[in-house]
Steps between C-alpha positions, in 0.01 A plus 500: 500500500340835666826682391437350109103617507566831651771589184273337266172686646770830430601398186088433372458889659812587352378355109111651591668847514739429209211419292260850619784706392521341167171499443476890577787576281334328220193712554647791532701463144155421327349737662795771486489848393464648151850674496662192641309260222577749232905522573533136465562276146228294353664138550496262184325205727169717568174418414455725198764522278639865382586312195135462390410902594838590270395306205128587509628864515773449188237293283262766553701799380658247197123514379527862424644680207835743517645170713797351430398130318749312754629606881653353772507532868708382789556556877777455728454467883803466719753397216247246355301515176138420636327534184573557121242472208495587182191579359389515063684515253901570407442432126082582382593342169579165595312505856877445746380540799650757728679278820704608797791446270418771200738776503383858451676793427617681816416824370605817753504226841821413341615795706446347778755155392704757450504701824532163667806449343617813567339464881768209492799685333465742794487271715811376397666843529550501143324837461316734771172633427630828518783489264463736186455344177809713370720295719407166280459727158682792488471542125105461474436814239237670763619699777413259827766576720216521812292166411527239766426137438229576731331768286522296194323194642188775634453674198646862625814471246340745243598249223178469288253218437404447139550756297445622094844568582619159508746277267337192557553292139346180383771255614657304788714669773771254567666731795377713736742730430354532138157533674650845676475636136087522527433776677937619690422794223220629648523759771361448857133648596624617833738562736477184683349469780262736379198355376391095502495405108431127413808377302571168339762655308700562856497132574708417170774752629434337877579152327816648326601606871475155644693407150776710655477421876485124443732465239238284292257592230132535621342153430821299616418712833150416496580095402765489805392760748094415547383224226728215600485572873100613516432146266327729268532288208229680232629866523775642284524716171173549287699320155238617234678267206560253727206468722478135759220205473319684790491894376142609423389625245451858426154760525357774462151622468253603193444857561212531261175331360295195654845345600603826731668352781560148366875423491756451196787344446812760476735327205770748574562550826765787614870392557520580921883451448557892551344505843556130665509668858226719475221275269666233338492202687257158544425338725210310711283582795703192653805683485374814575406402800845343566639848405260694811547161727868583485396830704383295818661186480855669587662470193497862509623687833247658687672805518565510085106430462391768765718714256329367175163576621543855650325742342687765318484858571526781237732798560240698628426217810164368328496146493457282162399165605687331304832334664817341306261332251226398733183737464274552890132409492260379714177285450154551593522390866823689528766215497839680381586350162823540322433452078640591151265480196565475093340502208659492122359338186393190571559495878312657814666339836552594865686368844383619789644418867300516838799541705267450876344214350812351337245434187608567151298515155562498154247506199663552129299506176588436134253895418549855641243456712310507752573870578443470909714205556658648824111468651452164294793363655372638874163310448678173408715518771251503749337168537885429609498774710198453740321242601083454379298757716184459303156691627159535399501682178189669366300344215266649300472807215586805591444816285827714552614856477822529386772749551795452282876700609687606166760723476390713769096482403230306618274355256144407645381142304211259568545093535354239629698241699414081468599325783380164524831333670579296208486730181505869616568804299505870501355709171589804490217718232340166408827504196858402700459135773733408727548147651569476884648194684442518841836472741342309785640788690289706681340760307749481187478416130702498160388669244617345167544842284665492189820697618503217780330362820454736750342589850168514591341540819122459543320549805161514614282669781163576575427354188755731272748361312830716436856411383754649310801350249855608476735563236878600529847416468841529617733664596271691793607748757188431706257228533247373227266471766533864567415580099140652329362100456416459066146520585327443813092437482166415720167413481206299669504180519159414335533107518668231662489106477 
């Protein structure tokens, strides 16, 4: 009996010390640094919901004009979906509601399905990245005996993006090969290599390429190579005589008059036939987010997708920052982001891929608009990205001085800034206001602008207020955070609640 209550007196000692240790390891993650807090995930089972920060953000900019009447977002984390919603309206006329299940047109991030098919064709050693184009079209009328696949996909072939110059006729392109016909006429801009020129135009002669390497015409490749196996089940060939139950509708925008900025149906929507690789596929941010899943999940080697992102170098050694497809950006707080944009009649969409995070995002819109949606897309993302670090913000009205950065100038402006915590604003000359939503991080805000929500910081000491908002796209060679801010202001504080 001594032997039994000298083990158990251990074992009580033993669970005491068990518990101390537990307990200070669960202090120490509440109580953890900023860095470490900031490099984690926000988990779907937390208190506050990103969800509700996302769609207060969304609703906000939907309110203003020169915004496409019906979007859609949705993020992957991990290989899951953890959150698609569709927000107004696919079809203004008869009030359809836009769901997670409306398809949009793909616009230019149909490069990117393509380059993961290709990403997959190489992998399959049916081509190399640095094969020459000549070796899968010899007879293509332009000389481009020195264009690698590689080249093509970066937008350093020389071949030319729209053009006057350019055969495009009113009809549907049944083949690829027909497609060629467009632009094969027109003569490159550059040696390649040379310069970085934005080409959708190179992506129909990419397609005819995998045509050739695969022995299967471009959307049977698609269908079998990353559809099927990715369960992507709303993307495929924009049909404009043909178009499914779930296509949107159609918009543009009044450019004129009391109705500037209000959208309008297009009745005749371009034929995309002659450039299904490069801007003529549709799809959802579902399966978008299947398509840059596919990048972490394994279904692409790591090796092929180190490759893919890479940024390309022009002859001269200066980098691009744009890999096979994928364009290099960054976010406010400096997270590396892989993305692709577009933007055609009737469409505006994005994917963008935090690789370190293993967080995808996708927003598509039935308008050309909003013109920021790289930044949009950033600000979305990161209620999913960080977990609520909320601090005391300042309240009150606060008379600013505004400088404004434009092309190279600063403009000096006047506004006053509202912040109450429930309904604040910025007015910049008493004429343009701007709605902010605060993050519940720290010191940032969104600023709901009609090219698209983006970053704010406001800050206050010894009773000044200050802050700045950013604007800018991809692809970037450097940081955003390193960038002339749109405007940056201050001013006293001259009230608080």
């Amino acid at each position: 009996m001594k032997e039994e209550g000298k083990y158990l007196t251990i074992s009580v000692k033993l669970l005491s010390i068990l518990l101390i240790v537990l307990c200070v390891q669960s202090c120490a993650l509440k109580t953890g640094n900023k860095d470490e807090k900031h490099s984690k995930v926000h988990e779907q089972d937390s208190i506050e919901k990103p969800e509700r920060l996302v769609t207060a953000m969304v609703e906000e900019l939907m309110k203003l004009r020169d915004i496409p009447p019906g979007m859609s977002v949705a993020v992957g984390l991990k290989n899951e979906i953890i959150f698609s919603e569709g927000y107004g309206y696919s079809n203004l006329e008869t009030k359809k509601p836009v769901t997670p299940k409306t398809q949009f047109r793909a616009a230019s991030v149909s490069k990117i399905i393509t380059a993961t098919a290709l990403a997959k064709l190489a992998e399959d050693e049916k081509l190399n990245f640095n094969d020459l184009v000549s070796k899968y079209i010899p007879t293509y009328p332009q000389t481009i005996d020195s264009v690698t696949i590689k080249q093509l996909s970066g937008h350093l072939s020389g071949i030319p993006h729209y053009s006057n110059n350019d055969k495009i006729e009113n009809r549907h392109y049944t083949t690829v090969e027909d497609a060629l016909g467009v632009f094969s006429h027109t003569q490159l801009l550059h040696k390649p290599g040379d310069k970085y020129k934005y080409s959708t135009h190179s992506y129909t002669l990419l397609s005819r390429v995998m045509e050739k390497a695969s022995n299967k015409d471009f959307l049977s490749l698609l269908e079998d190579d990353l559809f099927n196996s990715l369960g992507m089940v709303s993307t495929g060939p924009d049909m404009r005589k043909n178009p499914g139950v779930e296509m949107t509708e159609l918009y543009s925008f009044n450019e004129n008059g009391i109705n500037r900025g209000l959208p309008i149906k297009i009745n005749n929507p371009e034929d995309p036939s002659y450039k299904w690789a490069g801007g003529g596929l549709i799809s959802t941010p579902t399966d978008l987010v299947k398509t840059a899943n596919s990048y972490m999940n394994g279904f692409i080697k790591k090796d092929i997708v180190d490759m893919m992102f890479e940024t390309q170098k022009l002859n001269s050694g200066e980098e691009t920052g744009v890999g096979i497809g994928w364009r290099q950006n960054w976010d406010m707080d400096n997270r590396k982001v892989y993305e692709h944009a577009g933007g055609m009649g009737g469409a505006r969409s994005i994917i963008c891929l935090f690789p370190n995070q293993k967080l995808t995002i996708s927003i598509m819109g039935n308008a050309k608009r909003p013109r920021r949606i790289e930044e949009t897309a950033h600000m979305l993302a990161l209620p999913f990205l960080t977990f609520p670090s909320p601090s005391v913000q300042p309240k009150g009205v606060v008379k600013l001085e505004i400088t404004m950065n434009s092309n190279g100038e600063k403009i000096k402006k006047h506004g006053t800034l509202l912040l109450d915590g429930k309904k604040d604003h910025l007015i910049i000359d008493n004429e343009i206001t701007y709605k902010l939503i605060y993050m519940q991080r720290e010191n940032k805000y969104a600023l709901i602008h009609p090219h698209g929500i983006l970053y704010t910081e406001i800050s206050l000491s010894n009773g000044i207020v200050s802050g700045k908002t950013m604007y800018y796209k991809s692809p970037n060679i450097t940081k955003p955070s390193e960038n002339l801010p749109l405007f940056e202001f201050n001013g006293d504080l001259k009230s608080e609640n």
